[in-house]
VOPAGU-2260 file (C-alpha; in pm, 1 decimal, decimal comma):
REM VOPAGU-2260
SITE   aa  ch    i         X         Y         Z
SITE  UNK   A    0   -1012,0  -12580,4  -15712,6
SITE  UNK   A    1    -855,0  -12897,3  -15715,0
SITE  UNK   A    2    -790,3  -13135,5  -16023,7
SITE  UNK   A    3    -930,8  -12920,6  -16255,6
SITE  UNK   A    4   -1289,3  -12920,7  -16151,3
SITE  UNK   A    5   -1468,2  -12646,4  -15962,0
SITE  UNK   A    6   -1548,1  -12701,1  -15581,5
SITE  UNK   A    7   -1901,4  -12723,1  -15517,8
SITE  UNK   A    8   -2055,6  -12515,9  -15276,5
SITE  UNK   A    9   -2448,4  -12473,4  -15180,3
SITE  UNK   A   10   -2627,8  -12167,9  -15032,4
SITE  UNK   A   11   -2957,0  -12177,8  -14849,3
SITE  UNK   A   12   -3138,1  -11816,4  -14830,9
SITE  UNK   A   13   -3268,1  -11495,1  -14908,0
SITE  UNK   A   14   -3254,1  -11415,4  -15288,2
SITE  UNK   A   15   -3447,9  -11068,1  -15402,4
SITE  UNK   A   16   -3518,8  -10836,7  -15698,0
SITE  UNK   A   17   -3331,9  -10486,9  -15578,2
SITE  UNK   A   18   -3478,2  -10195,0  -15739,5
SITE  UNK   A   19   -3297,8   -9910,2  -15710,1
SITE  UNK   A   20   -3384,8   -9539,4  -15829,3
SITE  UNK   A   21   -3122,0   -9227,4  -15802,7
SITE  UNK   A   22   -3238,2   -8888,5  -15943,2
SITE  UNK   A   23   -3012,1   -8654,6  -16141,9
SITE  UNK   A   24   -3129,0   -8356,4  -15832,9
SITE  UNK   A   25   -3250,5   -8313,5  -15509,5
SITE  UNK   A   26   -3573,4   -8539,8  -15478,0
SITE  UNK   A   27   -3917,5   -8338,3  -15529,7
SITE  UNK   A   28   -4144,7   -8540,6  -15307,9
SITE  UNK   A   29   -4479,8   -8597,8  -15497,0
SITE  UNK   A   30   -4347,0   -8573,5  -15818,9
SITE  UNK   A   31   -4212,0   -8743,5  -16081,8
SITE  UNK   A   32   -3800,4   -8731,6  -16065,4
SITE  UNK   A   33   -3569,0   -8782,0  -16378,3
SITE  UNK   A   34   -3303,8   -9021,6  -16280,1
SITE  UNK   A   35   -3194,6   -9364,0  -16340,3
SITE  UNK   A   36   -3350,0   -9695,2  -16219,0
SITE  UNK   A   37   -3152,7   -9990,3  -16173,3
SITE  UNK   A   38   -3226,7  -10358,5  -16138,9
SITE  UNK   A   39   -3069,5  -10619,8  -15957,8
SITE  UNK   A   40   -3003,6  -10962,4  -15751,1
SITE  UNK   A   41   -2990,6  -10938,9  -15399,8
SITE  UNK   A   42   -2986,4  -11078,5  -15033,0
SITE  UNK   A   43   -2712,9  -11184,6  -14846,3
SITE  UNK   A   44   -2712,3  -11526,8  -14966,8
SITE  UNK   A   45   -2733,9  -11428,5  -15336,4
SITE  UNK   A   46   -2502,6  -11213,9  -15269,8
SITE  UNK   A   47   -2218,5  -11389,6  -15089,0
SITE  UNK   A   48   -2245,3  -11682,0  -15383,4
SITE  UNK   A   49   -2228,6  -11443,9  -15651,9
SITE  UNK   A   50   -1854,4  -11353,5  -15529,5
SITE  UNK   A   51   -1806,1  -11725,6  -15469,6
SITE  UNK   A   52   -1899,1  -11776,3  -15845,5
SITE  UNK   A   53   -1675,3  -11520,2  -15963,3
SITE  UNK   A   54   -1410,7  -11655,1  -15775,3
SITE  UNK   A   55   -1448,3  -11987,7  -15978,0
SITE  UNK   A   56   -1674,5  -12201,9  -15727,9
SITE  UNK   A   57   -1992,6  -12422,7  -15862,4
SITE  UNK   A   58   -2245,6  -12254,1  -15665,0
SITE  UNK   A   59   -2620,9  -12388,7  -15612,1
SITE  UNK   A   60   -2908,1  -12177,2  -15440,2
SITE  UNK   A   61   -3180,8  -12330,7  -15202,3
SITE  UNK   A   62   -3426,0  -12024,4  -15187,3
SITE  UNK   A   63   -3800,1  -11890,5  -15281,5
SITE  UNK   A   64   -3947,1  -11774,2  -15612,0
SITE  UNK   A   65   -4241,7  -11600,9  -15701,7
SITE  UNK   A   66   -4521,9  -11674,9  -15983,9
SITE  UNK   A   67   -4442,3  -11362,9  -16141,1
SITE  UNK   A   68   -4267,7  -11223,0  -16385,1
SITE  UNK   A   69   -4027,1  -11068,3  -16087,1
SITE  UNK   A   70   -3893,9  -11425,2  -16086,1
SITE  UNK   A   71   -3794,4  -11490,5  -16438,8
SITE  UNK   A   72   -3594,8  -11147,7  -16414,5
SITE  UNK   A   73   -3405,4  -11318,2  -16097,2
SITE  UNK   A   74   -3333,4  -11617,6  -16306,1
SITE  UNK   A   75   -3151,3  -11473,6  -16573,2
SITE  UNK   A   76   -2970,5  -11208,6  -16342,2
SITE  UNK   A   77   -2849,7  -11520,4  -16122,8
SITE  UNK   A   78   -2767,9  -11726,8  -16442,5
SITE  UNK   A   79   -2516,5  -11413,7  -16514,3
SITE  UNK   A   80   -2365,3  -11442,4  -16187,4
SITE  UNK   A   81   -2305,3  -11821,3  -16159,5
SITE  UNK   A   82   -2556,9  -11952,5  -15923,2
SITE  UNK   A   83   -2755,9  -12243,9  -15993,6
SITE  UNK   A   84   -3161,0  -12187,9  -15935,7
SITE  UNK   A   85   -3280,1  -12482,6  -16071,0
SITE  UNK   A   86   -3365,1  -12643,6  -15724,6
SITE  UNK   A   87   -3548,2  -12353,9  -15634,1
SITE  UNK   A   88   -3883,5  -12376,4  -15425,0
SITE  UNK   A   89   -4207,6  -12174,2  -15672,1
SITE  UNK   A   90   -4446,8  -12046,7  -15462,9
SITE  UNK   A   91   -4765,8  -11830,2  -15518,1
SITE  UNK   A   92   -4603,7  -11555,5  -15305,0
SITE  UNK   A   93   -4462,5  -11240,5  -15494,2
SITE  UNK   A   94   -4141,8  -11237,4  -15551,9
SITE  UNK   A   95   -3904,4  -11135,9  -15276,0
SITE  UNK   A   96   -3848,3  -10739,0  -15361,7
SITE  UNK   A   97   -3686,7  -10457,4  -15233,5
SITE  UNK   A   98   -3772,8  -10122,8  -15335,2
SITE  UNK   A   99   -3524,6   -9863,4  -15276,7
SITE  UNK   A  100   -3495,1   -9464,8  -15298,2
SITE  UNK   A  101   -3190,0   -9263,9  -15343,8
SITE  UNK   A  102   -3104,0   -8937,3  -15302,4
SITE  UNK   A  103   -2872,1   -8778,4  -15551,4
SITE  UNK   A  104   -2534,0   -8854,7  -15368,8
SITE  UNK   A  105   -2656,2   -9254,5  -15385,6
SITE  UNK   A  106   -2749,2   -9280,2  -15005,7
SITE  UNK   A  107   -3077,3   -9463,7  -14933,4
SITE  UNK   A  108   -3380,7   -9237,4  -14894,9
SITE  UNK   A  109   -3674,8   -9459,6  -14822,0
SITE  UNK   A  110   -3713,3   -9845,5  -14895,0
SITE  UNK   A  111   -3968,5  -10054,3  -14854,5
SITE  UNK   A  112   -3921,7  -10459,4  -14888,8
SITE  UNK   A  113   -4156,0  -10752,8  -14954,4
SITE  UNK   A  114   -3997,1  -11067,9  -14896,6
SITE  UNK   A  115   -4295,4  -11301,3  -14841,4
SITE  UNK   A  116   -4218,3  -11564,4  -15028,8
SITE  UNK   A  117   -3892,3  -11659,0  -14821,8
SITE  UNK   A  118   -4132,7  -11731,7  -14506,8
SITE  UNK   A  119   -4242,0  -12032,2  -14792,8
SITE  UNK   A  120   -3903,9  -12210,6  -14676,8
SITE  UNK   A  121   -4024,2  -12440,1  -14424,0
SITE  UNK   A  122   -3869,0  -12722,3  -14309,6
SITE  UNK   A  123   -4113,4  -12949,9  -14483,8
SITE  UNK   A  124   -4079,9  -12698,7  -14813,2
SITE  UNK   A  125   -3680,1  -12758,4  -14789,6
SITE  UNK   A  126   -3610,3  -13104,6  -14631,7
SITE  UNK   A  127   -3673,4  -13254,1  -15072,0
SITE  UNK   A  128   -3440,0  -12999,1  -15198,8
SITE  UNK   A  129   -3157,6  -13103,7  -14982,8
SITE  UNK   A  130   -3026,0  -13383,8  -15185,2
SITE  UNK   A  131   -2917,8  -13076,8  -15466,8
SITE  UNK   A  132   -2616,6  -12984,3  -15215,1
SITE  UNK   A  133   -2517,8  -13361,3  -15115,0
SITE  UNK   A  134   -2193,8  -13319,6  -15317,3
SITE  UNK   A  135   -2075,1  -13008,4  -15176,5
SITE  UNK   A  136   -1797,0  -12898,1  -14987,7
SITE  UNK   A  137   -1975,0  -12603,2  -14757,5
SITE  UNK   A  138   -2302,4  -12437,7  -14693,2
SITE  UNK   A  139   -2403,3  -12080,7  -14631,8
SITE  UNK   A  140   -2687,8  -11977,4  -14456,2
SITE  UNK   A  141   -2830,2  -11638,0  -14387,2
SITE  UNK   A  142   -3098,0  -11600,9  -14139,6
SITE  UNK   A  143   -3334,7  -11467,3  -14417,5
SITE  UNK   A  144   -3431,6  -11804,3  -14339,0
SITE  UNK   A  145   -3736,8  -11901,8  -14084,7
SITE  UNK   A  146   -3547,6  -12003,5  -13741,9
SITE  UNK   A  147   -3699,5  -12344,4  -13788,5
SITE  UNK   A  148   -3550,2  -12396,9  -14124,8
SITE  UNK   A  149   -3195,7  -12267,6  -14003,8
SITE  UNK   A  150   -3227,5  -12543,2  -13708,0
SITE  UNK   A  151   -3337,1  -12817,9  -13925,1
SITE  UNK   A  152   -3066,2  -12736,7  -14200,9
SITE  UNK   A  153   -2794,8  -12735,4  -13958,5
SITE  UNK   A  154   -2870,6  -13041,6  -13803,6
SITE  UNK   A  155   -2964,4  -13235,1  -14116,3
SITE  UNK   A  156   -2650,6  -13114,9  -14328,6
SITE  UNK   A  157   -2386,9  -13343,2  -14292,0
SITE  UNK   A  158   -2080,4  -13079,9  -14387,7
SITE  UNK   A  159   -1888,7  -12724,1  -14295,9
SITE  UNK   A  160   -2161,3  -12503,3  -14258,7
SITE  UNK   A  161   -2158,8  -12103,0  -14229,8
SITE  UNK   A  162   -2381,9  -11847,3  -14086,5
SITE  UNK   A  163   -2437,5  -11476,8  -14195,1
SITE  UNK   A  164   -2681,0  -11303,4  -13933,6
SITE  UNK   A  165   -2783,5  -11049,8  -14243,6
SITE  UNK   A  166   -2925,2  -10795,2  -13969,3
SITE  UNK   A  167   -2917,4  -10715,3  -13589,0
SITE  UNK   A  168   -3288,2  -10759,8  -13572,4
SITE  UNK   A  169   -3244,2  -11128,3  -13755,3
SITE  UNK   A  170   -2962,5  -11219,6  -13587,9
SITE  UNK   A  171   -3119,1  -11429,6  -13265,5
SITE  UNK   A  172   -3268,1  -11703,3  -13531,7
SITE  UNK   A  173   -2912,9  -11882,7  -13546,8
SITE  UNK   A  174   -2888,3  -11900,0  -13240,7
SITE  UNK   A  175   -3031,8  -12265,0  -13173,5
SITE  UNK   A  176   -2818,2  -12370,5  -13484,6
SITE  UNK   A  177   -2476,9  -12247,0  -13321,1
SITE  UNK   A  178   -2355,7  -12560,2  -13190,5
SITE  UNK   A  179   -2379,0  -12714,9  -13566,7
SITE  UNK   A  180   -2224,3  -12414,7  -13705,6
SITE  UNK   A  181   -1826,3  -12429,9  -13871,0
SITE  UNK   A  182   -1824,0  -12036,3  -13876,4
SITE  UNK   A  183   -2035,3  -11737,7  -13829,0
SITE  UNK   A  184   -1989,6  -11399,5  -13993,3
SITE  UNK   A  185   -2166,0  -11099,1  -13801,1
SITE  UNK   A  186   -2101,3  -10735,2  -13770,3
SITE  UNK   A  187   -2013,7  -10592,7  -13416,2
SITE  UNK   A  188   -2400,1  -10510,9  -13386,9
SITE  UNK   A  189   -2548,7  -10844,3  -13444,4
SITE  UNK   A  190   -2316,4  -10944,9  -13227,5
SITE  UNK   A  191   -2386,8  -10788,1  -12957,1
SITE  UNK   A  192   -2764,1  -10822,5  -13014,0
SITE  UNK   A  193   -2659,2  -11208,3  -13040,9
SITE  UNK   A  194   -2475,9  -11209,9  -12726,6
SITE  UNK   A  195   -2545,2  -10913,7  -12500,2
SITE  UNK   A  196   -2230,5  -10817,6  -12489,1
SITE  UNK   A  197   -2053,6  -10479,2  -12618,1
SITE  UNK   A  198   -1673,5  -10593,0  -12690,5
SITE  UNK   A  199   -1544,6  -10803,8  -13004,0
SITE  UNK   A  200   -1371,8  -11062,0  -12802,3
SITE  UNK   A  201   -1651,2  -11068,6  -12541,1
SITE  UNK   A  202   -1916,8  -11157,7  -12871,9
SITE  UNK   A  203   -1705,9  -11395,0  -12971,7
SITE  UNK   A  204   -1596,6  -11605,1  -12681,0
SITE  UNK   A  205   -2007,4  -11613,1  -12596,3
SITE  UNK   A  206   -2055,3  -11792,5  -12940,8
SITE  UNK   A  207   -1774,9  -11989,8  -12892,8
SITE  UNK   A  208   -1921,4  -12153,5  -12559,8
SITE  UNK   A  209   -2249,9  -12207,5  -12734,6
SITE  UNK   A  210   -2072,3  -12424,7  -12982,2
SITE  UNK   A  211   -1955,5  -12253,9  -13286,9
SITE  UNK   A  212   -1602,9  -12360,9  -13389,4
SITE  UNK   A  213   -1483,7  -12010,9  -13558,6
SITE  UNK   A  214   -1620,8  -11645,0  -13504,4
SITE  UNK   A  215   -1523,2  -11345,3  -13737,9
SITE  UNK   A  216   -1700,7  -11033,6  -13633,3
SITE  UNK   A  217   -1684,3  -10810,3  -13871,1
SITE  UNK   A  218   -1572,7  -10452,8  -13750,5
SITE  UNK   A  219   -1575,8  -10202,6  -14108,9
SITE  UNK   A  220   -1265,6  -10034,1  -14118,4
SITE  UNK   A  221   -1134,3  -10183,8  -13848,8
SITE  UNK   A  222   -1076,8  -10479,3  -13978,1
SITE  UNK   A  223   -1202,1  -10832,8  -13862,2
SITE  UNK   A  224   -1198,7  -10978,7  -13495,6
SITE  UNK   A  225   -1172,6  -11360,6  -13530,5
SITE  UNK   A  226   -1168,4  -11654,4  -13306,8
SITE  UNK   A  227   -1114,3  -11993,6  -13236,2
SITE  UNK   A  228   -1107,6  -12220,3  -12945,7
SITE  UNK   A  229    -699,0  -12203,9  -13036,1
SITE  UNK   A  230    -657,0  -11841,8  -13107,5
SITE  UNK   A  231    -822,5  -11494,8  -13110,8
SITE  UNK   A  232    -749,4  -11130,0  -13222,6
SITE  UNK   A  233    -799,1  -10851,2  -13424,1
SITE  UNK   A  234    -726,8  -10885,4  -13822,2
SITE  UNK   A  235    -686,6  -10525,1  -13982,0
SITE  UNK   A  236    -868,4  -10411,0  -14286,5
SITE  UNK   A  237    -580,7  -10339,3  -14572,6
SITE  UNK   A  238    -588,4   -9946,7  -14693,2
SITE  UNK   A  239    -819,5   -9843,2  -14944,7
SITE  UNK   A  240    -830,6   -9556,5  -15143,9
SITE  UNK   A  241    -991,6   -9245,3  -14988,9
SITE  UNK   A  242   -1408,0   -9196,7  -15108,9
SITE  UNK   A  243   -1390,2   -9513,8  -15235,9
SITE  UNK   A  244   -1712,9   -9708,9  -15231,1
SITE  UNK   A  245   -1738,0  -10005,7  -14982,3
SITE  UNK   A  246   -2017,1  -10189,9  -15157,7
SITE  UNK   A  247   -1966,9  -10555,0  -15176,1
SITE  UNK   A  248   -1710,4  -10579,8  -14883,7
SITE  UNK   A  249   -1918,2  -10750,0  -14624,9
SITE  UNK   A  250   -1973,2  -11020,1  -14943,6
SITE  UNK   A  251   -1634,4  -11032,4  -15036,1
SITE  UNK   A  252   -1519,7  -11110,1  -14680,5
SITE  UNK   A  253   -1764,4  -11382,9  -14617,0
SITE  UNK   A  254   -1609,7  -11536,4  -14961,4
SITE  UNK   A  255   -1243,1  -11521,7  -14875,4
SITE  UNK   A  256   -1328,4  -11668,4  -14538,9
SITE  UNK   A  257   -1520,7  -11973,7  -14686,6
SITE  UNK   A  258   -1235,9  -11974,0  -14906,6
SITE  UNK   A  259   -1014,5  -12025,5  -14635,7
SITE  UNK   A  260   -1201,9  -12278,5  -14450,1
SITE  UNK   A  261   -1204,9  -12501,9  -14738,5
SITE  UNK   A  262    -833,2  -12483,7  -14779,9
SITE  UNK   A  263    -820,8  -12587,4  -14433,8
SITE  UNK   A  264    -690,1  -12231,1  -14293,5
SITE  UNK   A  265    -690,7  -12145,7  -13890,4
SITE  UNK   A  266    -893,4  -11854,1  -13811,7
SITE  UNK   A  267    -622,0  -11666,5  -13829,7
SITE  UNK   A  268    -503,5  -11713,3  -14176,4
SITE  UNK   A  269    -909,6  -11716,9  -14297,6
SITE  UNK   A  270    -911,2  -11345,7  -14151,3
SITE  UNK   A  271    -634,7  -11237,9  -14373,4
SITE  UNK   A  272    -787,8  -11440,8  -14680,7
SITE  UNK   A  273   -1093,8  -11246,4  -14577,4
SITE  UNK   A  274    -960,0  -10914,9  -14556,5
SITE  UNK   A  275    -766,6  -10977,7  -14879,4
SITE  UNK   A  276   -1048,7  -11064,0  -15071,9
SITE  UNK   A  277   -1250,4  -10776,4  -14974,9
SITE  UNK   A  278    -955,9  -10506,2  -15029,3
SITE  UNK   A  279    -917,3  -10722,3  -15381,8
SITE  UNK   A  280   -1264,2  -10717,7  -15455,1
SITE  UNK   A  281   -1356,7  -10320,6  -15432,8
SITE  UNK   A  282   -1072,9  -10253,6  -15618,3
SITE  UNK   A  283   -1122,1  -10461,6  -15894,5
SITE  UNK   A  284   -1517,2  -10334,7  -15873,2
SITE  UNK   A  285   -1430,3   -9958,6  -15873,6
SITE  UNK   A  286   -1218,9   -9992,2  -16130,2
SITE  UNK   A  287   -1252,0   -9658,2  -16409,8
SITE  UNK   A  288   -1425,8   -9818,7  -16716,5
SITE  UNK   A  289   -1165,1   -9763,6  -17021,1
């Protein structure tokens, strides 16, 4: 933050109502299952500018509500973490939600997702909404987004922009938009369904040719292999404690990177701010309640 005043930073993407249900015992299929049922915000985007908004950042959201009550629940919940929704498109579409069953250690059983009303961000559905971000200093982009409305972003935005890939399978839409990019985020397997290739350095030197001006591929534990057209390597993840839950890392990164682009970093440096962030972040999260 500089002078006082909060750094203004706009996201463009996915934003979803995450339903989650854990039972207190082994699941009995066709029945009813005490447990607890938890609600959420979600998607990538959502979820990367929630950390930017706790980390003090003025944070806008570009993305797709429904005409249901779904969507006033999304509201508040993003109102709580920070992010502006008030340029958001309102479509007829339900909206965007994702369903998900636990077992009774927490790991996902079944899901099912219905994110319609994202496909609503066309081009000519997003080109009015652009003038909400002309003050800020970066955009992120996940490719919840239609490929066309990626391309058209990228090439209409006139600042630092940054790409999460959000899955292997979605991956190949940012592709087009690379040469416009200022960073992209994936994990090793998005980047190698990117890229064809199977090595870190191999993904990233591939991006780098098609244009993009930093690469952090994301490896879990491992750490983070970054790269710029000045420097390349391998960033290790800092220790964590054993068992301890890794939700929220891959958000966390993305933050400290963005972080460290706007402070003018190398690759290099935004790798450690990264990996700091994220090691910061889980801690801080997994914290015992007092």
């Amino acid at each position: 933050m500089q002078g006082g005043f909060a750094m203004h930073i706009g996201v463009i993407g996915g934003l979803n109502l995450d339903i989650l249900g854990t039972p207190h015992a082994p699941l009995s299929l066709r029945d009813s299952n005490p447990g607890t049922v938890t609600l959420r915000a979600g998607g990538v985007g959502h979820n990367i500018g929630a950390q930017l908004g706790r980390m003090g950042y003025k944070v806008t959201m570009l993305t797709a509500l429904g005409s249901d009550p779904q969507s006033g629940v999304l509201m508040d919940l993003c109102k709580k973490d920070g992010i502006d929704l008030s340029y958001a498109l309102h479509t007829h579409c339900p909206t965007c939600t994702y369903l998900c069953l636990h077992d009774e250690g927490g790991d996902m059983y079944c899901a099912i997702n219905d994110m319609q009303a994202v496909d609503q961000l066309t081009p000519e559905h997003i080109a009015p909404l652009l003038h909400a971000l002309e003050n800020a200093s970066l955009c992120v982009m996940d490719c919840n987004l239609p490929e066309s409305t990626l391309l058209y972003c990228a090439r209409t935005l006139n600042m630092p922009l940054f790409v999460d890939p959000v899955s292997a399978f979605k991956a190949d839409k940012s592709i087009d938009a690379l040469p416009y990019l200022t960073a992209i985020k994936p994990n090793l397997m998005e980047a190698q369904s990117m890229t064809g290739q199977k090595d870190p350095a191999d993904c990233a030197k591939w991006l780098l040719d098609k244009g993009v001006k930093n690469v952090f591929v994301s490896l879990g534990e491992q750490g983070v292999y970054y790269a710029s057209h000045s420097d390349r390597g391998r960033m290790p993840a800092l220790p964590l404690p054993e068992n301890l839950p890794l939700t929220g890392a891959g958000d966390s990164l993305c933050a400290g990177l963005i972080e460290g682009l706007l402070r003018g970093l190398d690759a290099k440096e935004c790798a450690a701010l990264g990996c700091q962030t994220a090691h910061d972040t889980l801690i801080l999260l997994n914290q015992p309640t007092l």
